[in-house]
C-alpha positions as CSV (number, residue, x, y, z in Angstrom):
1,X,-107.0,14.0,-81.5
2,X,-104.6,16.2,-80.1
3,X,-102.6,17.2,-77.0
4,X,-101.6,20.8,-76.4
5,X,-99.6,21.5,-73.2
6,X,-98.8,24.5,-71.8
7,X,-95.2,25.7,-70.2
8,X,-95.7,28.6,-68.0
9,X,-93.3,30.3,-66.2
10,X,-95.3,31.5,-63.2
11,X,-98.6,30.3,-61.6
12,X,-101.6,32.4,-62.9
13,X,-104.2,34.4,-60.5
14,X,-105.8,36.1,-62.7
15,X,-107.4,35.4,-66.4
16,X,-104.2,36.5,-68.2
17,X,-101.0,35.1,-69.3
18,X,-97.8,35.5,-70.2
19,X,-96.7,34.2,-73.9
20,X,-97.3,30.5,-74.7
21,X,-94.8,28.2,-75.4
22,X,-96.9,25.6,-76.6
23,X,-95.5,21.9,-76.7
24,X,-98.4,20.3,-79.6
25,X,-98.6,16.2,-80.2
26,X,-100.5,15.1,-82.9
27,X,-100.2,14.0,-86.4
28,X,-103.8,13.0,-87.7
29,X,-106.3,15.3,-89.8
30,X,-108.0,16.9,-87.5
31,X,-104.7,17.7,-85.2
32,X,-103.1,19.1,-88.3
33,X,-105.9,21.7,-88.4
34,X,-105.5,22.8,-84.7
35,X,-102.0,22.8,-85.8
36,X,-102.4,25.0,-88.6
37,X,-104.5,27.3,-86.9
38,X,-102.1,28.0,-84.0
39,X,-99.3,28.5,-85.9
40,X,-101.4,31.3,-88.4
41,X,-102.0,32.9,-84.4
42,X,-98.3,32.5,-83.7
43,X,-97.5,34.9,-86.6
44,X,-100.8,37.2,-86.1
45,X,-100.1,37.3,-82.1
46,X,-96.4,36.6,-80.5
47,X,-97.2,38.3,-77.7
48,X,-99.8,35.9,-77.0
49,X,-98.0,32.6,-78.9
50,X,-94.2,33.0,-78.2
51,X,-93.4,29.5,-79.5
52,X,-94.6,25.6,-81.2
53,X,-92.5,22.7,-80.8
54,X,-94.5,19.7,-82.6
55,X,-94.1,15.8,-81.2
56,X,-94.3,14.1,-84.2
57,X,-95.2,10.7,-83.5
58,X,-97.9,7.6,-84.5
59,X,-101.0,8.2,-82.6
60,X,-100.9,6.4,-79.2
61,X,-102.6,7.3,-75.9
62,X,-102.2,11.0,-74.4
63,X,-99.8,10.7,-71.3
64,X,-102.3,11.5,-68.4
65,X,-100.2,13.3,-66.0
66,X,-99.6,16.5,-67.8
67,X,-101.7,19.6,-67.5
68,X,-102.7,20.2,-70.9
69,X,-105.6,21.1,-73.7
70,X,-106.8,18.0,-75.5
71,X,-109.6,17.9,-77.9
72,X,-112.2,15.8,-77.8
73,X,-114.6,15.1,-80.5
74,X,-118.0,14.2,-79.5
75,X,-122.1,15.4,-79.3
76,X,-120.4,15.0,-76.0
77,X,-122.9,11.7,-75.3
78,X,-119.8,9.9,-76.5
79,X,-116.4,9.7,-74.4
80,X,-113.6,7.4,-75.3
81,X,-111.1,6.7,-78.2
82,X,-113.3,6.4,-81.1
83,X,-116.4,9.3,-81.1
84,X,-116.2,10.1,-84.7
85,X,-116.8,6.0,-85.4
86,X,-119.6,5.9,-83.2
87,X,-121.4,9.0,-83.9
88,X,-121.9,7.6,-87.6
89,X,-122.6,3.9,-86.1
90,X,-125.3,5.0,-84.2
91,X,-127.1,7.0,-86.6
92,X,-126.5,10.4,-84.9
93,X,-127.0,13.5,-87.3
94,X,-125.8,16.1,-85.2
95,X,-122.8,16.3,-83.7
96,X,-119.9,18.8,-82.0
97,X,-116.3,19.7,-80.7
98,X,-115.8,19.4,-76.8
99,X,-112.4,21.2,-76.2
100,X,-111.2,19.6,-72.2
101,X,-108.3,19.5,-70.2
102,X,-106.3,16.5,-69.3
103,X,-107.4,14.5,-66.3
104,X,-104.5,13.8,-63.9
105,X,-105.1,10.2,-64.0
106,X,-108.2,9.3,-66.3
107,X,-108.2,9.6,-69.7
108,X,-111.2,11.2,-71.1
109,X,-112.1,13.1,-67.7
110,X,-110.9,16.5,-67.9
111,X,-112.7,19.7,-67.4
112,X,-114.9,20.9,-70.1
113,X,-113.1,24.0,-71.5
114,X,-115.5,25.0,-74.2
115,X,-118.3,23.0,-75.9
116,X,-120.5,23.5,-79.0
117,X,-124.0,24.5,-78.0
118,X,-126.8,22.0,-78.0
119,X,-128.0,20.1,-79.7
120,X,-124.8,20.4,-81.8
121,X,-124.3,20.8,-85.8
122,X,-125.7,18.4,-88.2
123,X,-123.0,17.2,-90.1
124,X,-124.7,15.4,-93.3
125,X,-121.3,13.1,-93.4
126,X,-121.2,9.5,-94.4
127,X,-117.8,8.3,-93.6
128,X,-115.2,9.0,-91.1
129,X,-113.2,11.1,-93.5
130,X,-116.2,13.4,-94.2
131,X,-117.3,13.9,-90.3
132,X,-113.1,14.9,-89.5
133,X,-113.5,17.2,-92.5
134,X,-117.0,18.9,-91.0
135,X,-115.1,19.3,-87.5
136,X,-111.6,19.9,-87.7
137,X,-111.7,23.6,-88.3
138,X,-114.5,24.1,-85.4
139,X,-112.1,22.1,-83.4
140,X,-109.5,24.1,-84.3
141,X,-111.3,27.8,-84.5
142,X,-112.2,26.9,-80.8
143,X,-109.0,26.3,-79.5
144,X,-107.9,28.6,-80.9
145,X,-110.2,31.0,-79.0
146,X,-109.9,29.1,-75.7
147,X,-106.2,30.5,-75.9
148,X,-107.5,34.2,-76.6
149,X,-109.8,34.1,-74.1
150,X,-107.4,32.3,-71.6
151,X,-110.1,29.9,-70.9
152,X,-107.9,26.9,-69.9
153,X,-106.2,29.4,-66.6
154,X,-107.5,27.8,-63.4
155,X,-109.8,28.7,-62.0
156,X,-111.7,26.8,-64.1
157,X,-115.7,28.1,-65.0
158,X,-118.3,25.2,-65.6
159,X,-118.5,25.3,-69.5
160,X,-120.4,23.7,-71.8
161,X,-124.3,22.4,-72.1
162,X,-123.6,19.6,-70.8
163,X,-121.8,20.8,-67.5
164,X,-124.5,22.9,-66.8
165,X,-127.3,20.7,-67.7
166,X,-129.6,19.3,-65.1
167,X,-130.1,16.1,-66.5
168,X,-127.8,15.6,-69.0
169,X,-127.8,12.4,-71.0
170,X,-125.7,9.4,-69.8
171,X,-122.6,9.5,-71.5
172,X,-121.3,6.5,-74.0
173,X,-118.2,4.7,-74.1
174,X,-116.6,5.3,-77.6
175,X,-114.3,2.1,-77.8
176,X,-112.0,1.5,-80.4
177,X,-112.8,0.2,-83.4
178,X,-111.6,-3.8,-83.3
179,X,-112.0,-6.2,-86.2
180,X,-114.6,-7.9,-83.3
181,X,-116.8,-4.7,-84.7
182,X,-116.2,-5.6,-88.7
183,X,-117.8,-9.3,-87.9
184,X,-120.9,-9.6,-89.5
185,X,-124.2,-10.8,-87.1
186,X,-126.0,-12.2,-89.6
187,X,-128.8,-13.4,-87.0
188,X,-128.9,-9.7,-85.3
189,X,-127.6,-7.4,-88.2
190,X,-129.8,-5.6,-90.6
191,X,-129.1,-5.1,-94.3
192,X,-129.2,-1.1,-93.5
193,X,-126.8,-2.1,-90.3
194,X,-124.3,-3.4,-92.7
195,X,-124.4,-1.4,-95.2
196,X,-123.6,1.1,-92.6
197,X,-120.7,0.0,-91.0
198,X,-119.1,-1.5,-94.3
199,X,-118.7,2.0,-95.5
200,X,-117.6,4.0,-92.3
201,X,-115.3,1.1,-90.5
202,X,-114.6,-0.5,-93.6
203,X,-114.2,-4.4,-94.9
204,X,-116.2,-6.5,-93.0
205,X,-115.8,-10.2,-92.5
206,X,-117.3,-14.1,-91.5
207,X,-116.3,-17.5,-91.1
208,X,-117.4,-20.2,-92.6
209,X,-116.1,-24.2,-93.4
210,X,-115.1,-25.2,-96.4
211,X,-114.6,-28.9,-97.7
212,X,-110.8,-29.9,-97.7
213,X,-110.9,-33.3,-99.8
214,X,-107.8,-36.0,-99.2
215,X,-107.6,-39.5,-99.6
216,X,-110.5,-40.0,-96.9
217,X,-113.3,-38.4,-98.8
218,X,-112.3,-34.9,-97.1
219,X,-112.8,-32.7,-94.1
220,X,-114.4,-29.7,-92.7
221,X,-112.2,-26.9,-92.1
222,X,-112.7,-23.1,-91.0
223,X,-112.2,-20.1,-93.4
224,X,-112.3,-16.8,-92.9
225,X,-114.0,-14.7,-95.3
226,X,-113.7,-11.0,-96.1
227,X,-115.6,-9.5,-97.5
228,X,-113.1,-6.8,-99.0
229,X,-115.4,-5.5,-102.1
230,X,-118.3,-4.8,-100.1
231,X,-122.2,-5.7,-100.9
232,X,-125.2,-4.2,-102.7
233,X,-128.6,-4.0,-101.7
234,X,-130.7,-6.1,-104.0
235,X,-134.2,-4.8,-104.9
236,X,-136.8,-6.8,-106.4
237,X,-134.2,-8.7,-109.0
238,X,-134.0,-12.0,-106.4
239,X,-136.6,-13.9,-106.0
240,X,-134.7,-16.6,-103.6
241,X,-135.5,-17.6,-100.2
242,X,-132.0,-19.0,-99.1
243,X,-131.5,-19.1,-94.8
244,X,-130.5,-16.0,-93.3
245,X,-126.8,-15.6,-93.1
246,X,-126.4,-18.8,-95.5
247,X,-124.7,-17.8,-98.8
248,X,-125.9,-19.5,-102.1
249,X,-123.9,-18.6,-105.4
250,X,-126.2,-17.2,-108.4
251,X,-125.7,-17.5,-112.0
252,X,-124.2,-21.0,-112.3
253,X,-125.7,-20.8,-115.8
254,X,-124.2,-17.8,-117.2
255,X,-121.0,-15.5,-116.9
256,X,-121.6,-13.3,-114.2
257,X,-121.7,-15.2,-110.7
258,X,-122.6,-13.3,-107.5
259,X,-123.0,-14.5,-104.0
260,X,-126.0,-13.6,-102.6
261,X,-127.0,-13.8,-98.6
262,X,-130.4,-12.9,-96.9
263,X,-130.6,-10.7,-94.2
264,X,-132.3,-11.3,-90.5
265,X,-134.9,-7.5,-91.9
266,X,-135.7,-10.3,-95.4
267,X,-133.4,-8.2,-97.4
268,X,-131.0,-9.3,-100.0
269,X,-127.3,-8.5,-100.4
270,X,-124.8,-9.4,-103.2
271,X,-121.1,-9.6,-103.4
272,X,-119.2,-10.2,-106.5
273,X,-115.8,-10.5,-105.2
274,X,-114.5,-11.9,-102.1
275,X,-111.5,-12.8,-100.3
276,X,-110.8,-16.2,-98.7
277,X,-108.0,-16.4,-96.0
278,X,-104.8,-16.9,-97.3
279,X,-105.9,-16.3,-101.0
280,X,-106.2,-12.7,-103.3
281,X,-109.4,-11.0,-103.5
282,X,-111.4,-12.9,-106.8
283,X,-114.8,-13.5,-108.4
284,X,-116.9,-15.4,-105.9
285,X,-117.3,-18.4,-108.0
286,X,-113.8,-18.5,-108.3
287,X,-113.0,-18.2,-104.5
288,X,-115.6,-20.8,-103.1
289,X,-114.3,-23.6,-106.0
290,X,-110.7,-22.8,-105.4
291,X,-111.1,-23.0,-101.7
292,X,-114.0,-26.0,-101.5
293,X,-117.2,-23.2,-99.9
294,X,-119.3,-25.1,-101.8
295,X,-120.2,-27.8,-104.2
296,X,-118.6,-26.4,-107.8
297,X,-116.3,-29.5,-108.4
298,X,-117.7,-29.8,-111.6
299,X,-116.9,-29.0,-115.0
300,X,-118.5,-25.8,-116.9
301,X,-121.0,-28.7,-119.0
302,X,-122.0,-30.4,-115.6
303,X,-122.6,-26.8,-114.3
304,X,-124.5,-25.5,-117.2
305,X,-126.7,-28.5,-117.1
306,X,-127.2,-27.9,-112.9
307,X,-131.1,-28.4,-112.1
308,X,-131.1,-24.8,-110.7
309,X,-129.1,-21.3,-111.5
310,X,-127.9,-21.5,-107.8
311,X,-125.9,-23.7,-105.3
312,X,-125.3,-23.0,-101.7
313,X,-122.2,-22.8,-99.3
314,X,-121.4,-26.1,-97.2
315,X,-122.3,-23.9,-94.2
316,X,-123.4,-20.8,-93.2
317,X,-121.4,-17.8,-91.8
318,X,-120.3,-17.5,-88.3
């Protein structure tokens, strides 16, 4: 996201203007473009670009009382802090640049300056990176032109499809992401779900209880597991019916231990490396002995000669 605010010298009445000093904020990919773009204009154009002073700063909330340009990415069904995030949650394939002005008091409110026609592009991206990559120089070619055009001088034409539309679709809150969206729901969340947001909002994560033994005979304490490596979807190599969202470790016999939890769709997913709280990321048979996740106090002969290849967690994930 970006911020570009306007000095002017002298209030406009007509669609013209005298040479911008431009005052950008910004530092992330897709600002960069903008960025780039307007400074190849400055060069091209000083009548119409006099000057570029960059704010270079970590990305925090625009100020909301400055008349200014501020992209916003979205189909525009999403408003709100995170539209790139949810556009790929949500399974949308197309997608577009909604270039607004700042709202005097609400963030995400301003007037629609220019829009990408309905129904938007389809942008064939996977991850956040790709879908920044598809946009930034639309974003950035129609700022760009909003300038040229003096688009952004009140007053202000309705723009966009989805001013103009009759019955446009209710718009949807684009929250920042939280690590409250990385926990896995494993009575709610499909395998395709989590596959899904594991690879555009990164490591997801669970709790579970693992047995701390003292003098007593033990206790039951909470753990939080991430799950750092990601999974794989099993196909038809698993022919184990553990409870969803209850792990079981596989291969107790052999070399190569996985763990292995059942979706609430019947699927299958595998993880050969996790990370416990408090402890580096390691094979999962390593992690759950080391931090008591399940039943592997034994030696490598008692395990070899275990009834069955398997052994589940004390508890399932929450």
């Amino acid at each position: 996201m970006s911020l570009l605010h306007v000095i002017r010298k002298r209030p406009f009445s007509i669609k013209s203007c005298e040479p911008l000093r431009i005052l950008f904020c910004g530092s992330d990919k897709f600002s960069i473009a903008s960025l780039q773009a307007l400074d190849r204009e400055r060069r091209v154009k000083p009548e119409l670009v006099a000057s570029i002073d960059v704010v270079c700063r970590p990305e925090k909330p625009v100020q909301r009382n400055l008349k200014a340009l501020r992209e916003g990415l979205a189909s525009p069904a999403f408003q709100g802090p995170a539209p790139l995030h949810h556009t790929l949650l949500t399974g949308q394939e197309t997608t577009g640049v909604t270039l607004q002005n700042l709202h005097p008091t609400n963030f995400d409110k301003g007037e629609i300056i220019s829009q990408t026609p309905y129904p938007g592009i389809k942008h064939g991206a996977k991850t956040v990176e790709d879908l920044r990559d598809v946009l930034a120089p639309l974003g950035a070619q129609m700022l760009v032109q909003a300038i040229n055009d003096c688009s952004f001088v009140p007053p202000l034409q309705k723009r966009g499809w989805y001013k103009k539309a009759q019955s446009p679709p209710e718009l949807t809150y684009a929250s920042k992401i939280t690590p409250k969206d990385r926990h896995i729901d494993w009575a709610t969340w499909t395998a395709t779900h989590i596959l899904r947001r594991q690879q555009i909002i990164g490591p997801l994560w669970n709790t579970t209880e693992a047995l701390i033994k003292d003098s007593n005979g033990g206790f039951k304490e909470a753990k939080r597991i991430i799950w750092d490596q990601g999974f794989r979807l099993l196909k038809d190599e698993c022919h184990l019916f553990p409870a969803t969202g209850h792990p079981i470790i596989v291969g107790l016999h052999g070399s190569t231990r996985k763990v292995y939890i059942r979706t609430c769709d019947g699927h299958m997913l595998a993880a050969e490396k996790v990370k416990v709280e408090g402890q580096p990321t390691t094979e999962a048979f390593q992690a759950a002995k080391r931090t008591g996740l399940a039943p592997l106090h034994m030696d490598p002969d008692e395990l070899r000669k275990h009834p069955h290849d398997f052994v589940a967690f004390y508890s399932p994930l929450g």
